[in-house]
Structures are given as C-alpha cells and as structure tokens.
C-alpha positions as CSV (number, residue, x, y, z in Angstrom):
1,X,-10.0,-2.3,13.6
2,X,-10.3,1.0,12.2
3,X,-7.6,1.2,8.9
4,X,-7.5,4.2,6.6
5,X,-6.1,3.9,3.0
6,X,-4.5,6.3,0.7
7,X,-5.0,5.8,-3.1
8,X,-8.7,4.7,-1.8
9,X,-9.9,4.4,-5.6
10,X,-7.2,1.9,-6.6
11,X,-7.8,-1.8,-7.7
12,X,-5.5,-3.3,-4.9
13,X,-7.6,-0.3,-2.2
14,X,-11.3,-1.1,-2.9
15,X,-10.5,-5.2,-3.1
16,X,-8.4,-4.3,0.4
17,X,-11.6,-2.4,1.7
18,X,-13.8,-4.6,0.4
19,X,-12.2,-7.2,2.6
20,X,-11.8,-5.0,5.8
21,X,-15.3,-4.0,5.9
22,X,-16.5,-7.6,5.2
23,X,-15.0,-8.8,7.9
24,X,-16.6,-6.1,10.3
25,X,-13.6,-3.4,10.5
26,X,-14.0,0.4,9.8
27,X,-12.3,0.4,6.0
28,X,-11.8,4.0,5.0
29,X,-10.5,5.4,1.6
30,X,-9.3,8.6,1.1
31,X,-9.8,9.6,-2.7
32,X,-9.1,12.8,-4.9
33,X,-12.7,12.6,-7.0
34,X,-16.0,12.6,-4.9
35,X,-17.3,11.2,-7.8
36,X,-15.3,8.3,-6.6
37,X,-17.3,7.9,-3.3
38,X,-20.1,5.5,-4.2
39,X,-17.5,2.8,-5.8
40,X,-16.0,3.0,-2.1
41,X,-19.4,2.6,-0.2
42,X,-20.7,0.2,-2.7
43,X,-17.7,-1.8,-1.0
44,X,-18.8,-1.1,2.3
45,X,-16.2,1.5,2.8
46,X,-15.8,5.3,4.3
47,X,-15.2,7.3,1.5
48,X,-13.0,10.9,2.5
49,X,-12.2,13.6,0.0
50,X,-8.1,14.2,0.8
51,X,-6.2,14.7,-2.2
52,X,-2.6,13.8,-1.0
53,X,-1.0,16.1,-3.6
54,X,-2.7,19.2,-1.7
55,X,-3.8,18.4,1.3
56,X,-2.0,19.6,4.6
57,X,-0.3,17.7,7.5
58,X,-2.7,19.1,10.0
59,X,-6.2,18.2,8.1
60,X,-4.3,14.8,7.0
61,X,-4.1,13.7,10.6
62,X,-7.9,14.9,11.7
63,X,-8.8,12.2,9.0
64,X,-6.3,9.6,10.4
65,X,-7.6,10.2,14.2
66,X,-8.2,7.3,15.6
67,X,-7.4,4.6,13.1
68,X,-5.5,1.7,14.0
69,X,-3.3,1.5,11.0
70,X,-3.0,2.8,7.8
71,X,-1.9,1.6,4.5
72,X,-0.6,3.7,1.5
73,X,-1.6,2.1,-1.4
74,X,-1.3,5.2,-3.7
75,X,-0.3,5.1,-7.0
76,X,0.0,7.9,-10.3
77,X,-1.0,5.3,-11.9
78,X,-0.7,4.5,-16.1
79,X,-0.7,7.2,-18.2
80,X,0.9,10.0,-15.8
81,X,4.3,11.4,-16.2
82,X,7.5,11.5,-14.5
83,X,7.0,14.5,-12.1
84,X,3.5,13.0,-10.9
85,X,5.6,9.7,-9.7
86,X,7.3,11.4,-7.1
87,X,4.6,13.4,-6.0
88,X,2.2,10.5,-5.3
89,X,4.5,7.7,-5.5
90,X,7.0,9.3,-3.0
91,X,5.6,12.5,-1.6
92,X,2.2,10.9,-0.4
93,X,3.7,8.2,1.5
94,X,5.8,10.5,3.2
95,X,3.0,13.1,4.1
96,X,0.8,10.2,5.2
97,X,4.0,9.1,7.5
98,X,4.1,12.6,9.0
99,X,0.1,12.7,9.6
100,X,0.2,8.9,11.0
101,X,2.9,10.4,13.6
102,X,0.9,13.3,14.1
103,X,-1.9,11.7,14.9
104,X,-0.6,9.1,16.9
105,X,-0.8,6.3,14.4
106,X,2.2,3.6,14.6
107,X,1.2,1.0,12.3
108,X,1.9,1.6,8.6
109,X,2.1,-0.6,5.4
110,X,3.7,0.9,2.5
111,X,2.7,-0.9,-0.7
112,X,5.9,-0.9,-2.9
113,X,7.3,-2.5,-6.0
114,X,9.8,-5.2,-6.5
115,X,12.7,-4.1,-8.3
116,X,13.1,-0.9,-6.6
117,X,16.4,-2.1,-5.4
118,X,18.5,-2.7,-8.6
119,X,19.3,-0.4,-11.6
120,X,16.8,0.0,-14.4
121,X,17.8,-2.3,-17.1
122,X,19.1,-1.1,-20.2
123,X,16.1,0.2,-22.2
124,X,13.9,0.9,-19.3
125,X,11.3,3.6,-20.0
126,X,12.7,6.7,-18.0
127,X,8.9,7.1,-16.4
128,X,9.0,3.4,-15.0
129,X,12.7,4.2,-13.9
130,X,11.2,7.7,-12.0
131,X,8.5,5.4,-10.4
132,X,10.3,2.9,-8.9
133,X,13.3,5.8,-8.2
134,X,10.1,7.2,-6.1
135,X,8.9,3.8,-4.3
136,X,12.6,3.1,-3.2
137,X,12.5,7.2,-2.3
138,X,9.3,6.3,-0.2
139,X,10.5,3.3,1.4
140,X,13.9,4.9,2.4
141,X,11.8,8.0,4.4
142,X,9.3,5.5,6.1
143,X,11.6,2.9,7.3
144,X,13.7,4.8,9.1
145,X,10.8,6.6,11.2
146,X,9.8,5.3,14.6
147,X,6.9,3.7,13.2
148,X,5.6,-0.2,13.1
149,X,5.7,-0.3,9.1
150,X,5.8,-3.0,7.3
151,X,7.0,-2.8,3.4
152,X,5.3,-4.8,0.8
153,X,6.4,-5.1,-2.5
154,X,4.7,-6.9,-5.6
155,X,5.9,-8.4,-8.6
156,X,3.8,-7.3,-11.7
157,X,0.2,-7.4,-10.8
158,X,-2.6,-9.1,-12.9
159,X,-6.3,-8.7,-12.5
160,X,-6.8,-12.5,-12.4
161,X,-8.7,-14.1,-9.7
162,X,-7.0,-14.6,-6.3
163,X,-4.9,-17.7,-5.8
164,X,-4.8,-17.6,-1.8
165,X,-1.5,-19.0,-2.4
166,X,1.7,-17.2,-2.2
167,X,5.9,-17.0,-2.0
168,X,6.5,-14.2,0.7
169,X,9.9,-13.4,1.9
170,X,13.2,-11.1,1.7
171,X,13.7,-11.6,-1.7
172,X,12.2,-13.7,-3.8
173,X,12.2,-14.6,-7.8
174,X,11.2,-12.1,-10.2
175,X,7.3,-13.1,-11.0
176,X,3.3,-12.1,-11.1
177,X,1.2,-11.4,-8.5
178,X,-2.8,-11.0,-8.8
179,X,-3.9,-7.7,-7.2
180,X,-6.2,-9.8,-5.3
181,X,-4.1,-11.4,-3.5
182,X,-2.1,-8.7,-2.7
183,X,-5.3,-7.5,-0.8
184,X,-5.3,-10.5,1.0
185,X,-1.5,-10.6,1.9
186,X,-2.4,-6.9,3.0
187,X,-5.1,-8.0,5.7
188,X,-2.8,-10.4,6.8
189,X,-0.2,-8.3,7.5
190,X,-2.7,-5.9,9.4
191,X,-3.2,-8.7,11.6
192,X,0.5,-9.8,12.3
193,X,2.0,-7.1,14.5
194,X,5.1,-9.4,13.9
195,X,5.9,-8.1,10.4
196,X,6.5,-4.5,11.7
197,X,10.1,-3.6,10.2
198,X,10.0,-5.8,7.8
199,X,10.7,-5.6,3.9
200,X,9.1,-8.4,1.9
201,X,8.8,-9.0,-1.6
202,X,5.2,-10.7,-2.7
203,X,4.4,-13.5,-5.9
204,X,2.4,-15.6,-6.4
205,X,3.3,-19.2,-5.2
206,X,2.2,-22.5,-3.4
207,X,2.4,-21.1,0.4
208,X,-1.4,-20.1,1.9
209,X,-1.0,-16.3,2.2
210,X,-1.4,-17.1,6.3
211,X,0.8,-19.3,6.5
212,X,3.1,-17.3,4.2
213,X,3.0,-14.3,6.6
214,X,3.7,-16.3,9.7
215,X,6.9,-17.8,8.1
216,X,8.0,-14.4,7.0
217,X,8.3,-13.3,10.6
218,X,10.8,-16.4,11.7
C-alpha cells in the first residue's frame, strides 16, 4: 500500500510512517523544510517538499498519483497564531481533499480533535477556540465529499509509550491518548475499508486497538 501524509514532520506522521514502511508499504511525508527529509528517511519513509500553505492543486495531485490512501495529519502546531490554524488546520485538509479527487484517490483519514463539536468553555484561549473552529471547519468540507474518509479524533495527546489498548467509538469520555497509539489506531483504520464514513473519537482504554476498530464498524 502506497499512503501519503500531510504534516509528514509531525510526532503522530513519522511514528505513522515509521509503522507503514516497517511493515513493507510505501510511507510518504510531505514536509515544508527539506531540512526535514533525513528525520523522514531515517524512518524509512519518502520524504516530498509540498508546503500545503502554497502549493497548488495540480502539483498536489502529481505527488498523490498513485497512492492508495492518504492521511492529513497536519497541524500549526504550538506556538502559531490564530490565522495559521485555519490555514493548515482547515485549508490543508481541504486542498489535500481536492488533490486526492484530482488524482483519483478515495481513501482519506482526517486526523481531528475531540471537542470540536461543543462550544469553547468559558475561558478558553481564543487560539485553541480558532483551532478546533478549523478542525470542525475541516471535517465539515471532507465529509460531505464523495470520498471513503474516515474521521479520527484524539483526546489530549501524550508522548508516553503506546498502550495498544484503546476506547474507540462515536463518542466517547473526555480523556488522554498517547500519540503512539494514535499511529497505531491510524494503520488500523488504513486497513479497515469498513470505517469509511465514519466519525470516531480515540482514548486511551482496555480495548486492543484491532479489535477496537472492528467493533467501531458494527
């Protein structure tokens, strides 16, 4: 399987790719810094210059060309303001949607955020609010394309080990997830065809993430 993932540089991409292409698939990552590109093939990844903010539909899908799915795991990330949430955090995901149509790529998994769906508590930081403003933004535009996406959305993410145990379904409790094992829930989901046009919300729990996937397709 040939998967291509935007935001190639991120925590929950390289542990993702590092997975993929130790398992024997084609793990691409596109990135914004070349001097990016050895963290990726010290994974055992593709590395592709494609900065998301400026790159064009067209040159987008040559990349994507071939793939069998891709996954926008994108992110502005800490320190970034509330104008760069919507242009990664919403505008990426929808110009990776429009390059995945163009070139003839139906499977897409959306990494999202619990919470996106209820108002920002009182006190919320106004970037935070802007973020998830832009994942729910995202979400909304890729869901209601005529493409197999799946929507994944994590509870806060820790840099702890991976668990390989998981509660995945609709909605579940607010709670933690490790980024690991959002990389994990990620492959699964690549391989269950099942989950297309779903929404699932991700924490850590007691379920084996494969058997956690199969369940959320019943």
């Amino acid at each position: 399987m040939r998967v291509v993932i935007a935001g190639g540089h991120g925590k929950i991409a390289r542990l993702l790719l590092r997975e993929l292409a130790g398992r024997g698939d084609t793990a691409v990552g596109l990135i914004r810094n070349p001097d990016h590109a050895a963290d990726l093939t010290a994974v055992g990844a593709q590395p592709v210059l494609a900065d998301l903010e400026r790159v064009g539909v067209d040159e987008l899908a040559g990349h994507l060309a071939g793939a069998d799915a891709v996954v926008h795991a994108d992110g502005a990330g800490p320190g970034s303001g509330a104008a760069r949430k919507d242009t990664v955090d919403r505008a990426a995901a929808v110009l990776l949607a429009d390059a995945a149509q163009r070139a003839g790529v139906r499977r897409y998994l959306l990494v999202s955020s619990m919470g996106v769906e209820d108002a920002p508590r009182p006190g919320t930081d106004e970037v935070f609010a802007a973020y998830l403003r832009a994942k729910k933004a995202a979400e909304d535009d890729v869901t209601g394309r005529d493409l197999d996406w799946t929507v994944l959305r994590p509870g806060r993410l820790t840099d702890d080990p991976p668990t390989g145990r998981v509660t995945l379904e609709r909605r579940v409790p607010r709670g933690a997830v490790t980024r690991a094992d959002v990389a994990g829930v990620l492959v699964a989901l690549l391989d269950a065809p099942a989950t297309a046009g779903l929404v699932l919300e991700l924490v850590n729990g007691d379920t084996p993430v494969a058997e956690a996937v199969t369940t959320a397709t019943r």
